[in-house]
Structure formats: structure tokens, C-alpha cells
N, C-alpha and C positions, 0 to 999 in steps of 0.2 A: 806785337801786342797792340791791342787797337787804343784807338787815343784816350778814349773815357774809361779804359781798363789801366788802372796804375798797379798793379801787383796781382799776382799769381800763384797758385799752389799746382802743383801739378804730382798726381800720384804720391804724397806724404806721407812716410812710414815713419814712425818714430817707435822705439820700442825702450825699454832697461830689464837688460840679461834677456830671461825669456818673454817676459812680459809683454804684451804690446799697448804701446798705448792708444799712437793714432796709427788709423788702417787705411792705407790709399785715399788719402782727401786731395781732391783738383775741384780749387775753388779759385774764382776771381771776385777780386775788390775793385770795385768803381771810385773814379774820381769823383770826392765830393761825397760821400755813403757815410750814414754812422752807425756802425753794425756794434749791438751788446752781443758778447760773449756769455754763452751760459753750461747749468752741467753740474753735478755732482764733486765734489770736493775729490781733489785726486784722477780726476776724467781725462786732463789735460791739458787745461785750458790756460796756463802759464807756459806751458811745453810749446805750446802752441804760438803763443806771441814771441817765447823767445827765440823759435824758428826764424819766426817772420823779422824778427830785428838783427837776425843775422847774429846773435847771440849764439846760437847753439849750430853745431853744423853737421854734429853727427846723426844722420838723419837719411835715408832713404827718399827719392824723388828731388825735385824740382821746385823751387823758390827763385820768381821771375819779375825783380822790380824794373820798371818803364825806368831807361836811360835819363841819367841827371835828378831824379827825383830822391828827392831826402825821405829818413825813417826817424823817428821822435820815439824813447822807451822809457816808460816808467816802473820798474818792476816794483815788487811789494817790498825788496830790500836793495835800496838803489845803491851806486855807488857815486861818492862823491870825493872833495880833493880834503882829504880830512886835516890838513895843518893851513887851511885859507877860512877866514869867515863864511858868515850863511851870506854880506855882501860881496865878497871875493868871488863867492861861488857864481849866485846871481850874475855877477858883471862878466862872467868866464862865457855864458850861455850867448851875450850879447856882442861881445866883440866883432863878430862877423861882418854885424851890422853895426857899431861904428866904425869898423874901418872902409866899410862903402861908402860911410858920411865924411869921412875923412878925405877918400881918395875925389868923392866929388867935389870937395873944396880946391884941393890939388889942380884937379881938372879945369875947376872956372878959373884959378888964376892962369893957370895956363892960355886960357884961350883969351885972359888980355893980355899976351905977350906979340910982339910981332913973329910971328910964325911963316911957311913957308904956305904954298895950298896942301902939298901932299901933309904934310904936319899938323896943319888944323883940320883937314878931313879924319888924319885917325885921331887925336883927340876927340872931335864931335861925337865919332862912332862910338867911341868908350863914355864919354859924357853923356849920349843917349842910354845905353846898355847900362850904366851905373845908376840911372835915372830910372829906367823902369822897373829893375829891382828893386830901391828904394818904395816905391810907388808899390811894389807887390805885398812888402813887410811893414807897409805904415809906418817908416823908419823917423819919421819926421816927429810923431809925437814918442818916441821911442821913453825918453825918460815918464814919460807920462804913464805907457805902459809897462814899465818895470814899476814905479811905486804902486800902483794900481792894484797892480800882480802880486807885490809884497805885502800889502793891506788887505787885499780880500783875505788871502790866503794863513793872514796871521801868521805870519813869518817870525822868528825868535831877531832877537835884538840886531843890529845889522854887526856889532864888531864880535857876534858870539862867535867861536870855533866852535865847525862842524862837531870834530871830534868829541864834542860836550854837547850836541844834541841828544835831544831823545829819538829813538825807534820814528815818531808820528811828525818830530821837528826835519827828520829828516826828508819825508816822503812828502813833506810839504816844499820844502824848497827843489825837492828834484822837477816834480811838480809845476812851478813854480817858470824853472831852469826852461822845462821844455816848451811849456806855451808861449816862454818869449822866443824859443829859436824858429819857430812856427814850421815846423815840417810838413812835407807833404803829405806824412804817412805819421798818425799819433796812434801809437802803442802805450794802453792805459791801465795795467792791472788794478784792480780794487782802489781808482784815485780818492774813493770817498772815507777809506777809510783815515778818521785822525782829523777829518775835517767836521766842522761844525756848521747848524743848521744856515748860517751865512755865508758860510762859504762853500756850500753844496750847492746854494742856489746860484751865487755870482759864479762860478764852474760848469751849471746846467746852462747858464745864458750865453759862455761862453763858447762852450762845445756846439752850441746849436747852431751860433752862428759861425763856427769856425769854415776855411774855406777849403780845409783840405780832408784827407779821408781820416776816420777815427775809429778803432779797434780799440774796445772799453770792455773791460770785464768786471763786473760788480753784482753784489747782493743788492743792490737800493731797487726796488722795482720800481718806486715815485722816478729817478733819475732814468731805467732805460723807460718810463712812459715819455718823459719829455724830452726827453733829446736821440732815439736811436731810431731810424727809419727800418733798419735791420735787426735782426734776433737769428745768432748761430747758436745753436744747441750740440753742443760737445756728448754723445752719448755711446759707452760702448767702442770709444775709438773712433766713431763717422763723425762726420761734421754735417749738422743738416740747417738747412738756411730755411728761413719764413720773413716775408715780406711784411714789414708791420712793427707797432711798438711791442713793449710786452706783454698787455691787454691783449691784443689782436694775435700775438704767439699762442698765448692761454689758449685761445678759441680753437686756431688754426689744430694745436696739438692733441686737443681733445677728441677733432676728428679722426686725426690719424691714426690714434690710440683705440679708436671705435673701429674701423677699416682693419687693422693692422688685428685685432682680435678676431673679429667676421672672418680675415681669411685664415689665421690660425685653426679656430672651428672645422672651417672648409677643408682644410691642409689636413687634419689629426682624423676628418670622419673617412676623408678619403683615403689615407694610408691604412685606416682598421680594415675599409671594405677588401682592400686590394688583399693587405698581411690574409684574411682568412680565405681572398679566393686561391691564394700560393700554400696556404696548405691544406685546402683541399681537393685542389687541383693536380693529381699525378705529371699532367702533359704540360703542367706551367712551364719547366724548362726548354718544350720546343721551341723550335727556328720560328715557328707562326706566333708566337707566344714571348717574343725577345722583345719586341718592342714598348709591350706594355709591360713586362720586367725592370726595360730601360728608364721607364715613366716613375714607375715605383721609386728606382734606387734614386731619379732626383731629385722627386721630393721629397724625400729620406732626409738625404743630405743637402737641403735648405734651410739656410741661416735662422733660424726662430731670430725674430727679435726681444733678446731679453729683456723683465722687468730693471728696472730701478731698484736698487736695494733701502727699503726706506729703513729711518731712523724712529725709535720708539723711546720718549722721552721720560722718565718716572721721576721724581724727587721726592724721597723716605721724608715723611715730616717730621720734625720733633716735637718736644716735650709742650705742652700747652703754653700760649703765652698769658704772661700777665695782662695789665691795663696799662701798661707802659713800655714801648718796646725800646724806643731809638730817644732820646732828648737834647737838643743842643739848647744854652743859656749862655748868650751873649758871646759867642765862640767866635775869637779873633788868631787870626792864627798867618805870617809870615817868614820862609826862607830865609833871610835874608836879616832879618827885626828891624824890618825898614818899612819896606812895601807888604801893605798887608793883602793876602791872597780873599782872607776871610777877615770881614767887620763887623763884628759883633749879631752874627748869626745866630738866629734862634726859633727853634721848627720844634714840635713833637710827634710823633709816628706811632699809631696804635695797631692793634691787628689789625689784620685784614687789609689794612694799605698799599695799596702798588707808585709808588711816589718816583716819577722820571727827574733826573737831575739834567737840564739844557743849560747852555750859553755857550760862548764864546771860549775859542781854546786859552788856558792862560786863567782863569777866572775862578779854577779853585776845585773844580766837578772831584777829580779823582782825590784830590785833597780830603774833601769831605769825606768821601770813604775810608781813606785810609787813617781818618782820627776815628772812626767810628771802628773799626777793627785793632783800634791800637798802635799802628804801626807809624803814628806820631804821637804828637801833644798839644795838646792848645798852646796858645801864649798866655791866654787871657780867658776866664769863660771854664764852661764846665761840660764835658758829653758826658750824658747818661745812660747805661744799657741795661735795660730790664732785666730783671736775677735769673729768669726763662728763658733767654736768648739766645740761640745755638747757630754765630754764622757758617755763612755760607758761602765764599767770595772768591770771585771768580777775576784776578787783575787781568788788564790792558795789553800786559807784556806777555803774558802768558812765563810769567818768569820760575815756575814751579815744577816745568819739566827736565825732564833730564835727557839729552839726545843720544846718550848711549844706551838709551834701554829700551829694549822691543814696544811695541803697545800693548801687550797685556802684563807686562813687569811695570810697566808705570801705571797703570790701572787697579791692578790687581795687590799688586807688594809679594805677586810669586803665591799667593792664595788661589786654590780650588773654586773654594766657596767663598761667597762676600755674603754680607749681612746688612740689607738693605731695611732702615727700620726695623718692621716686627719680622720681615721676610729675609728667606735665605734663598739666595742664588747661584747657578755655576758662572765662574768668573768669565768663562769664554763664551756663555748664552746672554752676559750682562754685555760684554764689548758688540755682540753682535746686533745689537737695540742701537749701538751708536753706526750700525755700516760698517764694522771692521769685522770679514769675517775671512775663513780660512786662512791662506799663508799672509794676509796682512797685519794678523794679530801678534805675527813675528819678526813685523817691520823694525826698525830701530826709527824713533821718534825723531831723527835726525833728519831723515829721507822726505820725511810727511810735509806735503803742501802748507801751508796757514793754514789753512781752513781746515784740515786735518787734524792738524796740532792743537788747533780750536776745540775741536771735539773729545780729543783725546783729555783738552783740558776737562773739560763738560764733565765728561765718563769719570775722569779719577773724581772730582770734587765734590759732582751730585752724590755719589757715592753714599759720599758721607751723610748726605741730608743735613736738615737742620729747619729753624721755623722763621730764619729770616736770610734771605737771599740777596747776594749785593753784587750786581753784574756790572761790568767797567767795561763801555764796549762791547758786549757780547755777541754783536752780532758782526764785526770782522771777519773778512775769509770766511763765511759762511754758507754754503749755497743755500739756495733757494729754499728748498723741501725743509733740510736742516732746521733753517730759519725759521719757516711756518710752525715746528714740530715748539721750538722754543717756548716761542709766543703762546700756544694753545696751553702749553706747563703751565707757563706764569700764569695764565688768567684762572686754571685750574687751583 
């Protein structure tokens, strides 16, 4: 492997039962590269990193990391030491590196001992060696960079057990874990999701400057603009690479999609001419006439490259609303009746408002939602919901599915027909508006990516309609298309 080549794919099969998923990818990652990962929900693009982290093994081809070099994973559900704090945890990622800070203390007093020559040469040797890794890891401001780490990243309390995090407290301190072990190789599923507009930024500044290679897979398209010099597009099983952020991909792909149709045209006018000159032709099957038979059968049997199955977004509206939709009056509300989350909040919301909830994690966002649905209570203060209000809510956790039930049993409730608003729909022409179509609609919800399960949420809940919409997060594990399709609902 050449020196600025730190990892390898060679010939990647991956498949589940007959499925396939990836199809012969031999790719190489450069030292130093920060490639986004992209693709359709379900494409592979997890399958894919947990290849590369040496996570998954059952796998067809060749996965080739340059000797001595480290691999860094963040999956979207990490695992952690769940009976140690989120400090316990932290301080587990670092060890490495204080005991090189350690062993070079060791070292210097050694070398005021009177020693022998051969005795202080290997000392020195190890005293150097131990010195330049230090020097590789910035080990020296090392506490500097662990609080740092824990403050951008809004880390939960330091003596909290794991085991009593949330889903989003988790995937911040794994997070968190890897960027101080600083590997060579950082494997990043969706790190943005669960972090806030603070710490999406202090993370982009991060990664940009980081020194080693980084495989980032995310919906944030602001995030692969600023930080990814690469764009792999996971499509159909290939892996096709474009040089550029995700602006300059957009471009790049649009051609290929222009080229990739032209020769399609070319491909389908030439097979009609030939199909009719073979059946009008009696002698087509001579020896003189084999050759160009042989031409026919292989463009025949050339791979079309398929479309993209897009997503088709509708939300049934409800019942008209009044002049009053949402009201909060002096709404104070905390966990604990200690610390308040909410201080005496007070907003009103009328139709036609699209009102984003930001800040910092910890600060109350899903909170609000969840007084506004019911599924708290103020302490103090009063919410008010307009007598027309018909939610629509879509939580964070996605905690409403069930993973034993196919995707059209969780969508559907084992219904034909749904009833969407004024309109009536088949339940398996409605799943197919979300990209779940033939034998996926008999997936078990267990199987399904995030971003899947995302949709899956989507599809059961829009369902229902309603004339006020409350999204928590909604755009996690989402791919791209998906994403867009979102956006264009809401503004609708």
C-alpha cells in the first residue's frame, strides 16, 4: 500500500440473504481525505463503515489498513461501559495517552540515575519514541482538550451513569470518546445528529482541521460544504466517488445523469433497430451474421443504470383553525422542582406559522413540545390549544414503533385502504410515496436503518394529518432527497 494510501477496499461484496447490497467496491482512502458519505436510506452506507471498522466481517473481498494505523467508529447506536459515568467513560478513551505521559516521567527520572552507556542509550531511544508520540497527540494540553471536548459537545453531568442517558446523550459522549483517542482513520455515522447549532459548528472546525482521514456520513449539506474535500455516493450497491464538496457533487452528478440518459436513448434506439432487423431478416442466424447477433445480446444485457426511487410527501390537513392555535402564559416548568428547564415562557402561535425551536441541548426544546401535546405539565403558568387543533407529532426517539411488525403492519394497522383526509388510498400505493416498495413493505421495522425507521415514522403519523405539525428532530437519519421532499411539505 502506498504511503498516502492509508485503507483500501478491494472487490466489497456485502449482501443479507439474497439481497445485495454493496457490489464489488475497490476503493482507496488517502491519508489526510475527508470524504462524506451519501445515498438513499437503506443504500448501505452504515454497512459500509461498519466494514471498514472491522465491525462487520461477513463480507466478500478485501479490507486493507496500512500497518499500525488506528480506526476511530461512531455508530448511530454506540456502545458504551454502561455501569461507569459519562466521566468514567471520557477518561477510558484517554488513558493511552496518559500513560505515555506517565511512562515519560518515568523515563526522565531515570535518566538522572547514574546508568551505565548501554542503559542510557536505550532509555533515550524510548524517551525519544515516547516524545514524539506525545508531540503527535498534543498530549500536553490533553486536560485542556478533554474539557473542551466535554463543553462543546454538551456533555450530561460528569458523575451521570451512562446507563441513564438518553439515545442523543449517548452519541455525544461516544463522540466525544473518539476525537480525543484521535485515530488515524475517524469513522462518523450521522455525528450531527442530537447536536446543536454550537456544536455542529465547534465539530465542523474540528474535522477540518483534523490530521487524519475522516469517513462522515450525514444529512447536514451546510456540514459536508465545509468540511469534506470528498463525496462517495452509495447508489444501487456502487460506490462512486466525486472530487469536491457537496455543491461541486450537485454539479458533478447532474452531468452524469445528463451522459448516463444520452447514452441510455443511444442504447434502447439501437437495440429497436437491430430487434427489427433479426426479425426480418431470415439469414440473421448465419456464421456471417453471428457477430453482430453477438453485439445485440450485449447490449441487451447491459446494466441500465437504475433511477432513484423518490419519495412523495402529502400531509391530509385538518379541520380549519381558529385565531388561536398554541399559547404559552408564563410557563415555568422543571424535572427535578429545582432547576427550571422553562422560566416563565410566554409565545402565541396563530395559523399559518412555521416557528423553529434552536438552542443549546439541555434548554428545554423537546420540553416545550411535549407540554404542548400533553405529555407533561407546567409547574407554573398555563398552555393553551385552540378547540381546532388536531396534532401531529412526530418525537425524537422515534419511540412509537414497534420492531416486530413488517412496514406496512406499522403503517397500515393491516388496512387495505387508509383514509387520507377527504381522500381514500391503497395502503401499499401510500407506503410506496415513502420508498418502501415491493418485498420491503414486508420488512420487520426492526431490520430498517434510522433513516428508514424515520420514514416509516413519517408514513404512519402523516397519515393521520392534522392542522398543526410538531417535528422533534425530524430530519435525523434522513437522506438527502427524503430531506428536500420534507422541507417542500412544510413550506406547502
Amino acid at each position: 500500500m502506498s504511503e498516502k494510501n492509508i485503507l483500501a477496499l478491494e472487490g466489497l461484496t456485502k449482501g443479507y440473504g439474497l439481497k445485495p447490497i454493496l457490489k464489488d467496491i475497490s476503493l482507496v482512502f488517502f491519508e489526510g481525505a475527508k470524504i462524506g458519505v451519501i445515498g438513499q436510506n437503506g443504500a448501505g452506507k452504515s454497512t459500509l463503515l461498519r466494514i471498514m471498522a472491522g465491525e462487520d466481517k461477513e463480507y466478500d473481498g478485501v479490507v486493507r489498513l496500512r500497518d499500525g494505523a488506528t480506526v476511530g467508529y461512531v455508530p448511530q447506536e454506540p456502545t458504551l461501559v454502561e455501569d461507569k459515568t459519562v466521566r468514567e467513560n471520557v477518561e477510558l478513551a484517554v488513558a493511552p495517552i496518559r500513560a505515555l505521559l506517565e511512562r515519560q516521567e518515568e523515563l526522565g527520572m531515570k535518566l538522572g540515575e547514574d546508568l551505565s552507556p548501554d542503559a542510557m542509550d536505550k532509555v533515550m531511544a524510548e524517551f525519544d519514541k515516547v516524545q514524539q508520540e506525545i508531540d503527535a497527540r498534543d498530549a500536553y494540553d490533553l486536560d485542556r482538550h478533554v474539557e473542551t471536548a466535554m463543553t462543546k459537545l454538551h456533555l450530561p453531568e460528569d458523575d451521570k451513569l451512562v446507563s441513564e442517558c438518553s439515545g442523543g446523550e449517548r452519541r455525544r459522549v461516544a463522540l466525544c470518546r473518539v476525537l480525543l483517542e484521535h485515530p488515524d482513520v475517524l469513522l462518523l455515522d450521522e455525528p450531527t445528529n442530537h447536536l446543536d447549532v454550537e456544536s455542529v459548528a465547534w465539530l465542523e472546525g474540528t474535522l477540518a482541521e483534523y490530521k487524519g482521514t475522516v469517513v462522515v456520513i450525514t444529512h447536514d449539506r451546510f456540514f459536508l460544504d465545509r468540511v469534506v474535500g470528498w463525496m462517495l455516493e452509495i447508489f444501487h450497491g456502487r460506490a462512486i466517488p466525486y472530487q469536491g464538496n457537496y455543491s461541486e457533487y450537485l454539479e458533478q452528478r447532474a452531468k452524469r445523469m445528463q451522459q448516463s440518459e444520452s447514452a441510455e436513448k443511444s442504447r434502447a434506439k439501437f437495440l429497436e433497430r437491430e430487434l427489427e432487423w433479426i426479425r426480418m431478416n431470415p439469414r440473421a442466424r448465419t456464421a456471417k451474421n453471428k457477430s453482430r447477433l453477438k453485439n445485440y445480446d450485449k447490449m441487451l444485457e447491459q446494466e441500465v443504470e437504475e433511477k432513484e426511487g423518490t419519495v412523495e410527501l402529502h400531509i391530509p390537513s385538518g379541520r380549519r383553525l381558529g385565531d388561536v392555535v398554541i399559547r404559552f402564559q408564563k410557563v415555568t416548568f422543571a424535572y427535578d422542582g429545582e432547576h427550571n428547564v422553562l422560566d416563565q415562557v410566554s409565545f402565541e402561535m396563530q395559523p399559518g406559522d412555521i416557528l423553529g425551536i434552536v438552542g443549546p441541548n439541555g434548554t428545554g426544546k423537546t420540553t416545550m413540545l411535549k407540554l404542548i401535546v400533553g405529555k407533561l405539565e407546567p409547574d407554573e403558568g398555563k398552555v393553551t390549544i385552540g378547540e381546532t387543533v388536531e396534532l401531529c407529532y412526530v418525537d425524537q426517539e422515534r419511540e412509537s414503533l414497534d420492531p416486530e411488525k413488517s412496514v406496512w403492519e406499522e403503517v397500515s394497522g393491516g388496512q387495505d385502504i387508509l383514509k387520507l383526509g377527504k381522500f381514500e388510498v391503497n395502503s401499499r400505493s401510500y407506503l410506496a410515496k415513502f420508498n418502501f416498495t415491493g418485498p420491503m413493505q414486508q420488512q420487520k421495522v426492526g431490520t430498517l436503518s434510522g433513516g428508514q425507521r424515520n420514514r416509516v415514522q413519517l408514513a404512519k403519523l402523516l397519515r393521520r394529518g392534522g392542522n398543526v405539525i410538531l417535528l422533534d428532530e425530524p430530519t435525523n437519519d434522513l437522506d438527502l432527497d427524503t430531506l428536500r421532499v420534507l422541507e417542500e411539505g412544510i413550506q406547502e
